[in-house]
N, C-alpha and C positions, 0 to 999 in steps of 0.2 A: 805701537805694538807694546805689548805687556811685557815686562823683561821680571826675572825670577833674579836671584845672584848672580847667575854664570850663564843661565840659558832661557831664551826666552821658553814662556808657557807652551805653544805648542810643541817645540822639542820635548820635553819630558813629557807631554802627553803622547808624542809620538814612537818616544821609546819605551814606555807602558806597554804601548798598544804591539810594538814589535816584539817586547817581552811575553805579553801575553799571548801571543801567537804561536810563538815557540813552546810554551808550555801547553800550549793546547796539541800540538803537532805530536809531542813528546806523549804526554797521556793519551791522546788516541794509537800512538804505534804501539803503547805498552796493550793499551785493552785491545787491540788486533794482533797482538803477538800473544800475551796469555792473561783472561780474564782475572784467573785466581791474583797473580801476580800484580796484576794492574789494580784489584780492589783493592789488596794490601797495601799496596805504597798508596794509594789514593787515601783511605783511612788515617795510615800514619798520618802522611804527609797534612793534611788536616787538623790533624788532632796537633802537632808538634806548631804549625804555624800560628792553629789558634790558641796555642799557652802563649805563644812570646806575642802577639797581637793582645791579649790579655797584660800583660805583661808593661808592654810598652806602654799601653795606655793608661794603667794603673801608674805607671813612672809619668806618667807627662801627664795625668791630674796632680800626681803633687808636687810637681818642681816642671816646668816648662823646661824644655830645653832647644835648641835648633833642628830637629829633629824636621824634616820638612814632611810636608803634607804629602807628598810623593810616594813615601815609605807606606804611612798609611791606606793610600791606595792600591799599594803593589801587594801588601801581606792579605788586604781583602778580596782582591783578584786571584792570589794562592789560594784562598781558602776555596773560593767558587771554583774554578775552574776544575780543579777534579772531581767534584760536584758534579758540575754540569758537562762533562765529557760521558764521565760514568751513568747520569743518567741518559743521555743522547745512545751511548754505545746499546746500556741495556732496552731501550723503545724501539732501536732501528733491530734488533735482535729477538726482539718480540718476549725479551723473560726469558728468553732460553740458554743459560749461560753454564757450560763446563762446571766451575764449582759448584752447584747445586747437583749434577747426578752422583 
């Protein structure tokens, strides 16, 4: 088995994987609770992960640090996942979403 520092590899893929489930659960109740709302924080939330995703990786091209590979995974899974909730919600909804009338 592949050991990490503290936990082997599939534990932190597997708490990735329950992270990102939870955040999937969470943007879908928003975008079936109120579309407008749910785009807004989806946007933000995007735009704000992909500056420090920018950010961190501009710091770890010029100075490496311990920073594990983990991190980097988790901030690119923010970024998609309200991405891809929002477009899942708008195709099963056929376009026809409250903030547009």
């Amino acid at each position: 088995m592949i050991y990490c520092a503290t936990k082997p590899i599939f534990m932190m893929s597997l708490r990735l994987f329950e992270i990102f489930l939870i955040q999937i659960m969470i943007y879908l109740a928003l975008w079936l609770w109120d579309d407008y709302v749910a785009s807004l924080v989806s946007i933000i939330m995007v735009a704000i992960i992909t500056g420090i995703l920018i950010v961190a990786t501009i710091s770890e091209w010029i100075e490496r640090s311990k920073v594990p590979k983990s991190y980097f995974i988790f901030m690119i899974g923010s970024i998609l996942i309200p991405l891809i909730t929002g477009i899942i919600y708008v195709g099963l909804m056929g376009g026809d979403l409250d903030l547009l009338k």
